[in-house]
N, C-alpha and C positions, 0 to 999 in steps of 0.2 A: 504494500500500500504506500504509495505517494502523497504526499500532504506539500504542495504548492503553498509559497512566503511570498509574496511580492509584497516592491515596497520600492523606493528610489531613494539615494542620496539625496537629490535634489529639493526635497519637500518643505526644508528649511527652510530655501530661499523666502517664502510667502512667510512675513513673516511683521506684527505691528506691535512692540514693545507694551508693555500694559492692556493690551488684548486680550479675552479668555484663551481665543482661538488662536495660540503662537508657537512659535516653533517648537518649543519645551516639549509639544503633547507628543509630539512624533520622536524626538531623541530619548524623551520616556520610557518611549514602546521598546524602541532601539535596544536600549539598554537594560530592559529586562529579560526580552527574549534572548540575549548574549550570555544575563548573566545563570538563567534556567537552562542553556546548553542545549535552548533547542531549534537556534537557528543552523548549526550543522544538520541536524537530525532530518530538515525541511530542503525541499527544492527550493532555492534561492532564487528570484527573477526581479530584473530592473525592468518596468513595462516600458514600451513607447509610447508616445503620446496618441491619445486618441482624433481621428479621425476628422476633419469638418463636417464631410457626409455623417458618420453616426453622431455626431454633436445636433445635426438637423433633423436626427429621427425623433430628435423632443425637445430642442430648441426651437426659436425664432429666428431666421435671418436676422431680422433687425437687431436681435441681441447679438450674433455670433457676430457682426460686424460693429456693433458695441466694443466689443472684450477684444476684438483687432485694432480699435482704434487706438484703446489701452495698450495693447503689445507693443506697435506700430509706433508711437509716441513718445514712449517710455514714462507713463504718468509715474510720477511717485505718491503711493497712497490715496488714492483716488478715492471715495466711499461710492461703492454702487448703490447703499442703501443704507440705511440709521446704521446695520451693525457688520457691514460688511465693506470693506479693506480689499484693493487692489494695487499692488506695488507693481514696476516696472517689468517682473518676472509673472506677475499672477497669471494671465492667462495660459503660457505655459508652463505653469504649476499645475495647473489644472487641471490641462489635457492629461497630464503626467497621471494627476489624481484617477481619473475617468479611466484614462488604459489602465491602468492598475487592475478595478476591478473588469475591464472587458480582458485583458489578460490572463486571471486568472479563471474566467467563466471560459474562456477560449481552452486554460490547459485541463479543467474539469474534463467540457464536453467532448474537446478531442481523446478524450482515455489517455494522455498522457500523466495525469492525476488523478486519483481519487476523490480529492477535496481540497478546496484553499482557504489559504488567510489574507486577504487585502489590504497591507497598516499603510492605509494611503491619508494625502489630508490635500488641501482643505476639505473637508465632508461636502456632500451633497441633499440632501434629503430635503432641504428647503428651498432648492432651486427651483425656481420657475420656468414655464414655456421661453418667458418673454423676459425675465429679471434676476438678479441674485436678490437672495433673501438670506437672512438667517446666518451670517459666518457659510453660505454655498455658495459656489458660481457655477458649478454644472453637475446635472443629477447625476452622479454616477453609478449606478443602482440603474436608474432608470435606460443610462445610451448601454449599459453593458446588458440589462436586460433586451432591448431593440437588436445587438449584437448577438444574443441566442436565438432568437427569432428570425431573424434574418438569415443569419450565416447558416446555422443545426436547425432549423426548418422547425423549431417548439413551439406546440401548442398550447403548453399549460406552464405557467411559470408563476410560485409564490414566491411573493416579498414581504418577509417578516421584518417587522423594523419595534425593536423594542428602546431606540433612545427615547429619554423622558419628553422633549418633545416631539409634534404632530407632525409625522410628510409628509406636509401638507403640496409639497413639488413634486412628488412621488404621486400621489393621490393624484394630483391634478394631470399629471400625464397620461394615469392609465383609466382615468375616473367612467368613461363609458366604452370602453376594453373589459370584453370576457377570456382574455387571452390570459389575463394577468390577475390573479387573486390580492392583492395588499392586506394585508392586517397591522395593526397601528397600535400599540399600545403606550400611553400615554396622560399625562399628568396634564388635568382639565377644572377649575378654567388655568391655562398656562398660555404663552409663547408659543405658536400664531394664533391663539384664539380660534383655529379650526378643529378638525374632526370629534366633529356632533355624531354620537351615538346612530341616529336615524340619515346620517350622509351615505349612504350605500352604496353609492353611482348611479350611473344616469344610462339611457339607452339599451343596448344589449348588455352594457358593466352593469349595470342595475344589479346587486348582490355579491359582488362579485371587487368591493369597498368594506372592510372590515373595521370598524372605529371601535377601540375599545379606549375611552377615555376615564379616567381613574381622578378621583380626589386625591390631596396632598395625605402620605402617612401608609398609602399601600407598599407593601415588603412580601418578604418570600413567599410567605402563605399565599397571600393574594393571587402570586403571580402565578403559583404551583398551581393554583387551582382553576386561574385560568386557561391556561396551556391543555389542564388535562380534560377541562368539560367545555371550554371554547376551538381552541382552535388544533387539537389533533382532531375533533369530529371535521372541522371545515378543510382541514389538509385530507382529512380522510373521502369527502365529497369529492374534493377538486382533483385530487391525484396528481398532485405536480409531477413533470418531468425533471425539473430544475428546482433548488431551493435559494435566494440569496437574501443573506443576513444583512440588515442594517444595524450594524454593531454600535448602540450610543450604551456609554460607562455613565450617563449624567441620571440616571436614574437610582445610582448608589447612594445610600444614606449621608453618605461624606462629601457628597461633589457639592460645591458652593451655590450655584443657583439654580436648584431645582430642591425641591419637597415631599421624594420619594423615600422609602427606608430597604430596596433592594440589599443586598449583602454581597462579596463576590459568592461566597456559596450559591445564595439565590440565582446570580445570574451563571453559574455554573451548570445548575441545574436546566434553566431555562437554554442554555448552550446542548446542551447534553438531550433533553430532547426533542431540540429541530434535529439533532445528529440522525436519533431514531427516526424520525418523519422520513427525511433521506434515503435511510433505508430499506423502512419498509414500501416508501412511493416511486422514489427515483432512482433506485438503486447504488444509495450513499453520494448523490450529487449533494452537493453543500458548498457553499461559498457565501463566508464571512465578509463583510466590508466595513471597516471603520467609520463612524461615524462622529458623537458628540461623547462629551465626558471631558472632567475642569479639574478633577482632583487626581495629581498625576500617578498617587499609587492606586487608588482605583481603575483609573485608566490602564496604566499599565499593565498589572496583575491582571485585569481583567482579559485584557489580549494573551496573556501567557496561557489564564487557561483555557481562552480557547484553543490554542494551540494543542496543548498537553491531550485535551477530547476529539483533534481533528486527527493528532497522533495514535489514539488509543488507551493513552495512559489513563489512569485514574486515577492519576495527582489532580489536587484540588490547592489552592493557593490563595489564604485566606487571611493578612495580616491585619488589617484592619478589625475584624472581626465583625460581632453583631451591632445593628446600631444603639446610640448609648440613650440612656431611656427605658421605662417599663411599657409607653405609650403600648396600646393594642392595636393593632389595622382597622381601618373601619371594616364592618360586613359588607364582603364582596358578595356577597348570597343577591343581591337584586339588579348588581350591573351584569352579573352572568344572566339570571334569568332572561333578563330585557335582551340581550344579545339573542340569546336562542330563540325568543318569542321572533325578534324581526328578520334574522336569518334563518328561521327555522333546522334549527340543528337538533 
């Protein structure tokens, strides 16, 4: 079994000093997967940049000529929006980000890998058709998803995206697409103020938008229990060919700006089984992609073990520990019900 690393030197460059979103988060990853011994262990790949063509299978023209203008001029630090930073290298960070994850979906699908880990950055998940949003400038998730479809002719492709907040760029790309299952799990009201429970999609997508948004204070239990009565039934409907992770760490008890009490155990666990879904649907297709996450041992730790699960190991890697606190979860007993009621699972 092959378990695919990508990731580039270069990611750094993007890069705005007192930012959540800075280079730190990626020499983090770097350096814990070095010092867990498990970047030998892995197939190592520097992606190429992605594509203009698959940048347009869910971009704008008008935007990709945007973020050329940027390249092309050399802006320094340009804001594409309140929270979003473009230096003189961004756009081709980007691209870099984007092949990342269409590289590693490329060594899945081809059988030259088993499974991948994507530690690419800037993230994606809140990019829009037409905008960057959110610390993203191109969905990557989304053109790498377009790039399995395209290229391996896939009919059925889930994107599970568990950072604390909504992708809502994700969502809006594939929002009336039944090619493409999304499930969202997500800290509500938060950071964009989208995916409402009853947003399911539009057109033939119509069901086929998964929103599971969560009050502040949801942790393990919560999650564990959504996973087993929410969305193994809807993996188990849809029968993905492909699975790819939107890997966000910012839903951990300890990351700064968010209000969830995840644990790495918990998201261990929730790593461990998308792994199963893989296997019993697609035949161990899985492909991780880095997302959000602010607290860099969370973050980091949190990438190792998915490494160590896409390995096989059953190292778990937990220094942090549980969150500090007797607080309870709120009952998750009525957001699961409601889900099942409107997706009928």
């Amino acid at each position: 079994m092959t378990t695919v690393y990508v990731t580039h030197p270069r990611y750094p460059e993007h890069h705005l000093p007192g930012h959540p979103e800075h280079a730190g988060r990626i020499r983090a990853v770097w350096s814990q997967m070095d010092a867990a011994g498990l970047t030998t262990r892995m197939l190592k790949i520097e992606p190429q940049p992605v594509s203009e063509d698959l940048i347009l299978t869910v971009h704008t023209r008008d935007y990709l000529e945007l973020l050329r203008w940027v390249d092309e001029t050399k802006q320094n630090n340009v804001h594409l929006d309140a929270d979003t930073y473009a230096g003189p290298t961004a756009f081709e960070i980007a691209r870099l980000s984007a092949g990342g994850v269409v590289q590693a979906v490329d060594e899945v699908l081809s059988g030259r890998a088993s499974n991948a880990l994507a530690a690419v950055r800037p993230p994606g998940h809140h990019a829009m058709p037409n905008h960057a949003m959110g610390f993203c400038i191109l969905g990557n998730v989304p053109i790498a998803t377009r790039f399995a479809q395209k290229v391996y002719g896939l009919e059925r492709v889930m994107i599970v995206d568990y950072d604390v907040h909504h992708g809502n760029g994700t969502e809006a790309m594939f929002y009336d697409d039944d090619s493409v299952l999304f499930i969202s799990t997500h800290q509500s009201p938060f950071y964009p103020g989208t995916g409402a429970i009853t947003h399911t999609g539009s057109g033939k997508g119509t069901g086929y938008t998964l929103n599971i948004p969560l009050t502040a204070g949801h942790g393990d239990s919560s999650y564990a229990t959504l996973f087993e009565q929410v969305v193994w039934r809807a993996a188990e409907r849809f029968k993905p060919q492909l699975i790819i992770v939107s890997a966000g760490f910012d839903s951990h008890w300890a990351d700064p700006i968010a209000g969830m009490r995840l644990s790495l155990n918990g998201y261990a666990h929730l790593t461990r089984e998308l792994i199963k879904m893989a296997h019993q649907f697609c035949g161990g297709k899985i492909v991780f992609a880095m997302e959000g996450g602010y607290n860099l041992d969370a973050l980091s730790h949190g990438v190792v073990n998915i490494a160590h699960a896409l390995l096989g190991d059953a190292t778990v890697i937990d220094p942090l520990g549980a969150p500090r606190g007797n607080s309870p979860e709120p009952d998750i007993t009525p957001t699961i019900e409601r889900i099942r009621s409107i997706h009928k699972l």
